[in-house]
DRENNU-494548 format. One record per residue (C-alpha): x, y, z. Coordinates in Angstrom, 2 decimals, decimal comma. Last residue first. Layout:
% residues N
+---------+---------+---------+
!       X !       Y !       Z !
+---------+---------+---------+
!       X !       Y !       Z !
...
+---------+---------+---------+
***
This chain:
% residues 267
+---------+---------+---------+
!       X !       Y !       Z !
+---------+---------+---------+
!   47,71 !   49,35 !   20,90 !
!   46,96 !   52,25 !   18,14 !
!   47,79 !   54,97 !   20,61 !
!   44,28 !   53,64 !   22,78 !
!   42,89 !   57,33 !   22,39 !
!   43,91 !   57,00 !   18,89 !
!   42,32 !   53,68 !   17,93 !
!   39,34 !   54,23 !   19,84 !
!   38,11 !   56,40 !   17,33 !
!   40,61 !   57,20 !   14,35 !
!   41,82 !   55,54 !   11,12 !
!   42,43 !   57,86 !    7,97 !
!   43,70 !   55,62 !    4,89 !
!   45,33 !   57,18 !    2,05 !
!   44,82 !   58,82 !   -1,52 !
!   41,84 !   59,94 !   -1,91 !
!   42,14 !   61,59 !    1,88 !
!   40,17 !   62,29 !    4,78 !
!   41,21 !   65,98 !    6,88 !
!   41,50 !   66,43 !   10,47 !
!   39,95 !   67,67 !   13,61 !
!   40,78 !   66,20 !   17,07 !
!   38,16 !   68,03 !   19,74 !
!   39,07 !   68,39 !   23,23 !
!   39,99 !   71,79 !   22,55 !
!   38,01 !   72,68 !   19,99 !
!   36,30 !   75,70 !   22,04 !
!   33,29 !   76,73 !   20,13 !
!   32,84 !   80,89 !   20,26 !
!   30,33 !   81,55 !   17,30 !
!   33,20 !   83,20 !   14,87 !
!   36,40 !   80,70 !   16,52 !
!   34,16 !   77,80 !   15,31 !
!   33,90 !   79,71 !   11,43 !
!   37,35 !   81,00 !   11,46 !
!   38,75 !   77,40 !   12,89 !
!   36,29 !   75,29 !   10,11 !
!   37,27 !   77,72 !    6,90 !
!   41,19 !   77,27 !    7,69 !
!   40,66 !   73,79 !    8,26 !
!   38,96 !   73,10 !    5,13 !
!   40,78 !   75,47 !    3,02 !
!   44,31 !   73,56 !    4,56 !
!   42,56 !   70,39 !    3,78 !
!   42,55 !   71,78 !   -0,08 !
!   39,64 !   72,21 !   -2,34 !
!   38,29 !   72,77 !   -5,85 !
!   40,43 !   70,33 !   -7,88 !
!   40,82 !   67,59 !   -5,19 !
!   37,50 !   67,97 !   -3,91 !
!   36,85 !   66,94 !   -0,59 !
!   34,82 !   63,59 !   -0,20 !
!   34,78 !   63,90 !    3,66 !
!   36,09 !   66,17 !    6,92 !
!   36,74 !   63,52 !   10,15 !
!   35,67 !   65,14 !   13,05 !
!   36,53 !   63,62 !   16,25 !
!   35,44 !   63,79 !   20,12 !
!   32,79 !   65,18 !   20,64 !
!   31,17 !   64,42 !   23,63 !
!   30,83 !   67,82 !   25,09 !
!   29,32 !   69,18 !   21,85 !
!   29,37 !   69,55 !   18,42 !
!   26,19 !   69,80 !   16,31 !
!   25,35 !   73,30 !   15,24 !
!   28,95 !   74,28 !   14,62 !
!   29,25 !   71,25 !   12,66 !
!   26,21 !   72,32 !   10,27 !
!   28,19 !   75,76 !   10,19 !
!   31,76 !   74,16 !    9,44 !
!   29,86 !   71,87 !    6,51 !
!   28,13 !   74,71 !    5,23 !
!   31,37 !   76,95 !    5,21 !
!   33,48 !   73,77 !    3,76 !
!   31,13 !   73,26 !    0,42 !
!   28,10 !   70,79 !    0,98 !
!   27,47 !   68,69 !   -2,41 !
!   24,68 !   68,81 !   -4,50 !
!   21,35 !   68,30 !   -4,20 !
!   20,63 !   71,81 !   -2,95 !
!   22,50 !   73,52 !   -5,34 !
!   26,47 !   74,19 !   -5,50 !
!   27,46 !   70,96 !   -7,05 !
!   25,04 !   71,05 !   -9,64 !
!   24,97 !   74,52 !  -10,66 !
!   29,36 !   73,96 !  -10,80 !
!   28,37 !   70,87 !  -12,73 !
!   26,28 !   73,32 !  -15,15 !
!   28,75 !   75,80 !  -15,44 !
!   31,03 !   73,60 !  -17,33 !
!   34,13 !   72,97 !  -15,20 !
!   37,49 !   75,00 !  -15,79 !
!   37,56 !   75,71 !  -12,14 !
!   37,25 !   79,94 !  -10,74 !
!   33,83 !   78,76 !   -9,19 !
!   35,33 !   75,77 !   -7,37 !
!   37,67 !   77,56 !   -5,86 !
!   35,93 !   80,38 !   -4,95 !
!   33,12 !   77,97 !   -2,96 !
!   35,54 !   76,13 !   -1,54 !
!   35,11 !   72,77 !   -1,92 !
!   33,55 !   68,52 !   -0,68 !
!   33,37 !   69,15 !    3,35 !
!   31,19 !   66,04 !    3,78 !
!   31,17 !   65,10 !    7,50 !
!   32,52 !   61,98 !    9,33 !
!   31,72 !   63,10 !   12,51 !
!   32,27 !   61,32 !   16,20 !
!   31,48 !   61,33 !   19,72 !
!   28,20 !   62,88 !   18,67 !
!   26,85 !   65,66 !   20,58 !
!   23,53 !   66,41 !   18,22 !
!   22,91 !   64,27 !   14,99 !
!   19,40 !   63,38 !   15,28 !
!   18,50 !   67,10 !   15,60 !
!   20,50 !   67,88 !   13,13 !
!   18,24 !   65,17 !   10,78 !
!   15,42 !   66,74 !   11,72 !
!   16,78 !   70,17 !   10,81 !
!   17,03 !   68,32 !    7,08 !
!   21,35 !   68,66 !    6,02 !
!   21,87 !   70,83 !    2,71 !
!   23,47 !   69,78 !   -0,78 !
!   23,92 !   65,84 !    0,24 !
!   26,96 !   63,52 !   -0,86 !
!   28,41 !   62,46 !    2,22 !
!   26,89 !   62,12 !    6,29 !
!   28,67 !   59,47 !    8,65 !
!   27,70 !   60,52 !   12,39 !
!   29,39 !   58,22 !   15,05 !
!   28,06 !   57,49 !   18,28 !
!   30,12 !   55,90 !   21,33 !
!   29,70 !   52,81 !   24,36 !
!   26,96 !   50,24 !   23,79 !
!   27,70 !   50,72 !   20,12 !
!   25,74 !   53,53 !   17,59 !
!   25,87 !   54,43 !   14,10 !
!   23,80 !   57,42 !   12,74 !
!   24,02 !   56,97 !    8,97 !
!   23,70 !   59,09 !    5,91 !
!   21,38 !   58,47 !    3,04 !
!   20,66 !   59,02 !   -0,98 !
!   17,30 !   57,31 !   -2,31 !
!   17,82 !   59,56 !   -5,33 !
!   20,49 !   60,65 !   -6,66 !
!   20,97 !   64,11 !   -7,36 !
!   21,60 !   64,53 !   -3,30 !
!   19,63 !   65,59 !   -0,17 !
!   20,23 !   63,45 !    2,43 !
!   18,33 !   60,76 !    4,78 !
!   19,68 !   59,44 !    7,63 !
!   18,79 !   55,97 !    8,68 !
!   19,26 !   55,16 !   12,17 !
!   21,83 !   52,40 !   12,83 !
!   22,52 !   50,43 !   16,40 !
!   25,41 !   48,54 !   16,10 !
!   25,67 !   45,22 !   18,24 !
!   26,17 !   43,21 !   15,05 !
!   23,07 !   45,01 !   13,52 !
!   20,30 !   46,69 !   14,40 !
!   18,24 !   48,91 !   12,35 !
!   16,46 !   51,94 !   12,57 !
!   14,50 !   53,44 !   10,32 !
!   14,99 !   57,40 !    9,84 !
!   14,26 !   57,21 !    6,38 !
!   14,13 !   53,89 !    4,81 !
!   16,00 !   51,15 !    3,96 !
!   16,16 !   47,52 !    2,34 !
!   17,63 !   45,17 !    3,86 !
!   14,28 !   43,10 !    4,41 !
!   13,86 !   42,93 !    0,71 !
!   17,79 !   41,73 !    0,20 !
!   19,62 !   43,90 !   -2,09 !
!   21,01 !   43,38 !   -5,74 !
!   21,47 !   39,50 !   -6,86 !
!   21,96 !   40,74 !  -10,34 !
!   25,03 !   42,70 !   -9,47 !
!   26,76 !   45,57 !  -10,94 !
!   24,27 !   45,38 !  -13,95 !
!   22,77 !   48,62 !  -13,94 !
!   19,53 !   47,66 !  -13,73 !
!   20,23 !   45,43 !  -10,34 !
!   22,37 !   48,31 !   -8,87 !
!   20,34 !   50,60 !   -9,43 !
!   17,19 !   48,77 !   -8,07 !
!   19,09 !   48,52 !   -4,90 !
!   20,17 !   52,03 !   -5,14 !
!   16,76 !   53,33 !   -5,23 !
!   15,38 !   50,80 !   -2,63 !
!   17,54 !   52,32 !   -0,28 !
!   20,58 !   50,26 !    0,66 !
!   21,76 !   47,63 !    3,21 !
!   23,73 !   44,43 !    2,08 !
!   24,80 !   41,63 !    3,81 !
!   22,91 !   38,95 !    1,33 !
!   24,24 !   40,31 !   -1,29 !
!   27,69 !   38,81 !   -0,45 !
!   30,63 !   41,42 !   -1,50 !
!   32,27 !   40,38 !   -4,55 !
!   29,54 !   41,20 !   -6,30 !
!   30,04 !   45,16 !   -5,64 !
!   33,63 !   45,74 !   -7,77 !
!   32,24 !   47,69 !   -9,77 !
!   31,49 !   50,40 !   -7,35 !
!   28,87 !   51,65 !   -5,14 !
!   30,29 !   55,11 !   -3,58 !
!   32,39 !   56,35 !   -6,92 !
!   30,18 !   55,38 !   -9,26 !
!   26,77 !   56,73 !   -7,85 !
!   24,08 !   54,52 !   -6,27 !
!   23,65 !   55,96 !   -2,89 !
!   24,46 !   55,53 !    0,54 !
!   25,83 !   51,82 !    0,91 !
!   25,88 !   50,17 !    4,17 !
!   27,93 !   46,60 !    3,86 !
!   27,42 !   44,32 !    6,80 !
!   28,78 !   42,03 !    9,28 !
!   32,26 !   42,67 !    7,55 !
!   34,51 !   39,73 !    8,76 !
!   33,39 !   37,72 !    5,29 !
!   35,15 !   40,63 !    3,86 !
!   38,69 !   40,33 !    4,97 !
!   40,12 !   41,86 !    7,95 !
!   43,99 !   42,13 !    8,89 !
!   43,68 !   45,98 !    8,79 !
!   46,91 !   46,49 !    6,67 !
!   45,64 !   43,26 !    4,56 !
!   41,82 !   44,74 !    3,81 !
!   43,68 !   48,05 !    3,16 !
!   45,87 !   46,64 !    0,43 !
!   43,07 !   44,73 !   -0,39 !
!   40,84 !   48,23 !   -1,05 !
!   43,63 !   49,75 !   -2,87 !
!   44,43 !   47,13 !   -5,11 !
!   40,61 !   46,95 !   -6,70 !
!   41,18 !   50,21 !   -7,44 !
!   39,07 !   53,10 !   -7,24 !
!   37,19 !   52,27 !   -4,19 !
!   33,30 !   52,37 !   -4,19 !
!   32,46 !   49,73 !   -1,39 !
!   30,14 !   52,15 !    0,59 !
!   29,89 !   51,96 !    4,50 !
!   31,60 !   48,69 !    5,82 !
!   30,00 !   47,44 !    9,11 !
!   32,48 !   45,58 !   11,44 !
!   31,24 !   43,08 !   14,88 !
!   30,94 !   42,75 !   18,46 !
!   34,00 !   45,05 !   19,98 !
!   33,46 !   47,17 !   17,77 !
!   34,76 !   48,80 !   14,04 !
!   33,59 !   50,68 !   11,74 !
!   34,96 !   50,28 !    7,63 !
!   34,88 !   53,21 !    5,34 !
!   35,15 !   53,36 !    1,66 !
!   34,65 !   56,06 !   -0,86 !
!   35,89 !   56,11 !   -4,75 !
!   37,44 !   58,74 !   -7,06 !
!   35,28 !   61,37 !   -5,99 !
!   36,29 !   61,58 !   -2,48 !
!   37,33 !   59,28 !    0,72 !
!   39,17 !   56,60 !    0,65 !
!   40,04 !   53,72 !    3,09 !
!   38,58 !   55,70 !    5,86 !
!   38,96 !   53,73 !    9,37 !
!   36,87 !   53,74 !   11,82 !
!   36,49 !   52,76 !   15,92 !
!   34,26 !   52,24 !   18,33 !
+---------+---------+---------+
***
């Protein structure tokens, strides 16, 4: 398996997972139209080679505007977002019936196996994804204030993480934002800051591991180096060797690739 994050934060979020059978795309909320077919032509992909889109909730910055371009007819969502996007105007086509998902179902598709995750977020119908090949697992999990114990258990030994690390609790306290948004973010359908997201981890990780990708940081309220720096202390605190662990940091403004790709050197 492997992934690659187009984008990752609150400008737009795009990830595309790769096997030897097929390519899912999870969220199609880029912030330019540029960046995602700049991508698209680094990758040499298009989007009639995505199998399917997986799309976790109906905010801006995850669903996009530039949705109809991508065939309705590939597209997974809760019934929340699919009536989003429908009433919203993004596309009238929305979501097929049969695409439509629920908690913990499970769904096959192009050789992936996909359990439905669901989160806790201020929009409703939000969900994560446990994505399975014949070989690897990868956890994708954005946008939620708190992980469900069910859900952990779900989530245990993972080859890979794509994990929501959006701030620092300090930093995002001393911002110029209204206090509301900082209630927001900091409540339980909010966002997870980099302690919950290193303790969730610390929960999680185990002999398969073999990536964590940290998600949707802030740019105003958080740095990777907070993110790093909060994720050693905290793994260093309970005793977790990361030793056969790579840890790093998504971006707004680049693509992350890993899996496969780096243990093959990108041959």
């Amino acid at each position: 398996m492997r992934f690659h994050v187009i984008e990752s934060g609150s400008k737009g979020n795009a990830t595309i997972i790769t096997s030897n059978h097929g390519n899912l795309m999870i969220d199609f909320g880029l912030s330019t139209k540029k960046k995602f077919l700049e991508a698209f032509a680094l990758l040499g992909v298009s989007i009639e080679d995505m199998s399917a889109l997986l799309l976790t909730h109906s905010h801006i910055d995850h669903v996009g505007k530039w949705l109809s371009l991508f065939p309705y007819e590939r597209r997974y969502a809760s019934q929340f977002t699919a009536n989003y996007i429908v009433n919203n105007d993004f596309d009238s086509q929305g979501v097929l019936k049969e695409h439509i998902l629920r908690p913990y179902d499970k769904v096959t598709i192009s050789g992936f196996d996909i359990e439905v995750l669901p989160l806790s977020h201020d929009a409703k119908g939000t969900i994560g994804f446990l994505i399975k090949d014949q070989e690897e697992s990868l956890c994708y999990i954005t946008d939620t204030g708190f992980i469900y114990e069910k859900t952990l258990q779900k989530i245990q030994n993972c080859n890979y993480y794509i994990m929501e690390s959006n701030h620092d609790v300090c930093m995002l306290l001393e911002t110029n934002r209204p206090q509301s948004l900082k209630d927001r973010i900091l409540g339980d359908q909010g966002h997870l800051s980099n302690d919950d997201c290193a303790l969730y981890l610390s929960e999680v990780i185990g002999p398969n591991t073999k990536e964590i990708v940290f998600a949707h940081l802030s740019e105003e309220a958080n740095t990777p180096e907070k993110v790093l720096d909060t994720f050693l202390k905290i793994m260093q605190k309970r005793g977790i060797s990361l030793e056969h662990i790579l840890y790093r940091c998504a971006s707004q403004r680049s693509m992350l690739s890993g899996g496969k790709i780096i243990e093959d050197s990108y041959v």
